[in-house]
C-alpha positions in Angstrom: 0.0 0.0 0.0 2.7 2.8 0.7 4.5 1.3 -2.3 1.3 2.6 -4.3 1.2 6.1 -2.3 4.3 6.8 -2.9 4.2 6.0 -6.9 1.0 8.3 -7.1 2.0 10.7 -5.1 5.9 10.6 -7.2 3.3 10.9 -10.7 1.1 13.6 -9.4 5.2 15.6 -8.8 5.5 14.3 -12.3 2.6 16.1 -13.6 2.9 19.3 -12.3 6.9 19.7 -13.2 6.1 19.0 -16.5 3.8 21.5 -16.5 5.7 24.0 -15.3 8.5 23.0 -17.3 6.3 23.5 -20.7 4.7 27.3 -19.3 8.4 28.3 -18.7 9.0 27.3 -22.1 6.8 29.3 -23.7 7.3 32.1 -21.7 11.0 32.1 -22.5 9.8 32.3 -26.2 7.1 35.0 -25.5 10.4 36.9 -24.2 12.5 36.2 -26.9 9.8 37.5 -29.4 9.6 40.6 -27.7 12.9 41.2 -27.2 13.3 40.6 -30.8 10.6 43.1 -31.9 12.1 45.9 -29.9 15.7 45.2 -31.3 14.4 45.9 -34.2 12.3 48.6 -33.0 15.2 50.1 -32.1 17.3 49.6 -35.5 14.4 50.8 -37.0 14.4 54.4 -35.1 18.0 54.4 -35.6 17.7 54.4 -39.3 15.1 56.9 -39.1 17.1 59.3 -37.9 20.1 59.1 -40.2 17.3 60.2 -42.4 16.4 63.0 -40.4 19.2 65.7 -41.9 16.2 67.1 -44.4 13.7 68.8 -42.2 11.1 68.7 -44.8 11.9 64.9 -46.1 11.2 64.1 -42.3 8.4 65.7 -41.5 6.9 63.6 -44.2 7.3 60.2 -43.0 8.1 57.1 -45.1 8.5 53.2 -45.5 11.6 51.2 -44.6 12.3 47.8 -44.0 12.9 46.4 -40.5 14.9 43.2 -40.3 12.6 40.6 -38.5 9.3 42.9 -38.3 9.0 43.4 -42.5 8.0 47.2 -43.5 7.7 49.9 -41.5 5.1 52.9 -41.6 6.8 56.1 -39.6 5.2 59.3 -39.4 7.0 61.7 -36.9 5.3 64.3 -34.9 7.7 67.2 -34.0 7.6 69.4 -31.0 10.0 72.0 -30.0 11.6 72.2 -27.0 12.8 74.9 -24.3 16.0 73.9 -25.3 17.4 75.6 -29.0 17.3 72.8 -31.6 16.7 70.4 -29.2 13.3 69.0 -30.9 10.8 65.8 -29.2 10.1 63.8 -31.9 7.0 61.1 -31.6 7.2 58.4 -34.1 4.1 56.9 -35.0 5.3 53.0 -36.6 3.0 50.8 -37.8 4.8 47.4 -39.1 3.7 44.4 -41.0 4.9 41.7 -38.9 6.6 38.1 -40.0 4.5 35.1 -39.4 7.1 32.9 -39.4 9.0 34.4 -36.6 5.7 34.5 -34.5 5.4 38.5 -35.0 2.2 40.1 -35.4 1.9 43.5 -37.1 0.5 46.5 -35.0 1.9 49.6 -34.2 3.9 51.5 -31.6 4.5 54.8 -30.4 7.8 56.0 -29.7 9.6 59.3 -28.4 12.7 60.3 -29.2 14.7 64.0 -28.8 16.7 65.3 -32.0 19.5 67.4 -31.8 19.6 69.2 -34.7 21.2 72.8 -35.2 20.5 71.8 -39.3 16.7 72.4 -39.2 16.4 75.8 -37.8 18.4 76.8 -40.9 16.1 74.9 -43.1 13.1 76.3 -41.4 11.8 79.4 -41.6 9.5 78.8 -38.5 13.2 77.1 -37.0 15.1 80.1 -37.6 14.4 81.5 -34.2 15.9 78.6 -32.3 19.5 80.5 -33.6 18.3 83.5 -31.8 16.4 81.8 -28.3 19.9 80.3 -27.9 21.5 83.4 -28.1 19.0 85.4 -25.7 19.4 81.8 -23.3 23.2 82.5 -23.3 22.7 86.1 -22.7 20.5 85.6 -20.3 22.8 82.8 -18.2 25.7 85.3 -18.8 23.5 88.0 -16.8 22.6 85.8 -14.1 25.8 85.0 -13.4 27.1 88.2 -12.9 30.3 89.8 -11.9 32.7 86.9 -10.3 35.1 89.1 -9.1 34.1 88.4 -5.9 33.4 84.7 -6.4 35.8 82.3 -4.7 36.9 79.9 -7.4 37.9 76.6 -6.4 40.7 74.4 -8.4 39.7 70.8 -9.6 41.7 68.5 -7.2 42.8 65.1 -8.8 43.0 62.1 -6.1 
């Protein structure tokens, strides 16, 4: 009798191990899927903005291909910011997907900031990023004053 208790109760361990053995699986592939889609999320955004030197070319969105996620939909979104040609970009991506790798298409929102001193010059509406980062120096300059009686104290290397 305990012979038999002991086999049920060793099947019934059995069960549930395999179990969880099989859900970790597929989690570790839900994971892997997903951390594949936002690699080449990212490679995608990084492309994008080797395109970004045209101000008017960018503003216009486009196709391009992603690597596991097949093409990509962008349309940017561009804010300025306090800071002079500093600019928040929102990239709206939608992307076909790959069956074969498990990815579905949908779509994905995605900020970004742009440095870009080019686009002000491009810009007529830009142009007075030049000048707000003049007045923004100026205006630190003024704040800080005369240092003649500002104790100064010399970088120290350990």
């Amino acid at each position: 009798m305990e012979v038999l208790i002991a086999i049920a109760l060793f099947g019934l361990c059995s069960v549930y191990i395999v179990q969880a053995a099989f859900t970790a699986n597929r989690f570790h592939s839900i994971v892997q899927d997903e951390r594949a889609l936002e690699a080449d999320l990212r490679s995608v955004c990084s492309a994008i903005a080797r395109k970004s030197k045209v101000v008017e070319e960018f503003e216009e969105g486009g196709e391009i291909n992603g690597l596991a996620i097949g093409k990509v939909k962008w349309t940017p979104e561009i804010e300025s910011t306090d800071i002079p040609h500093l600019y928040k970009i929102i990239l709206e991506l939608s992307y076909e997907g790959n069956r074969d790798l498990g990815i579905e298409s949908g779509e994905r929102m995605v900020t970004m900031y742009y440095f870009r001193t080019k686009w002000a010059k491009q810009d007529p509406e830009r142009e007075t990023d030049a000048r707000r980062a003049a007045e923004n120096l100026e205006r630190e300059m003024e704040q800080l004053g005369d240092d003649s009686d500002r104790q100064v104290r010399p970088w120290v290397s350990l």
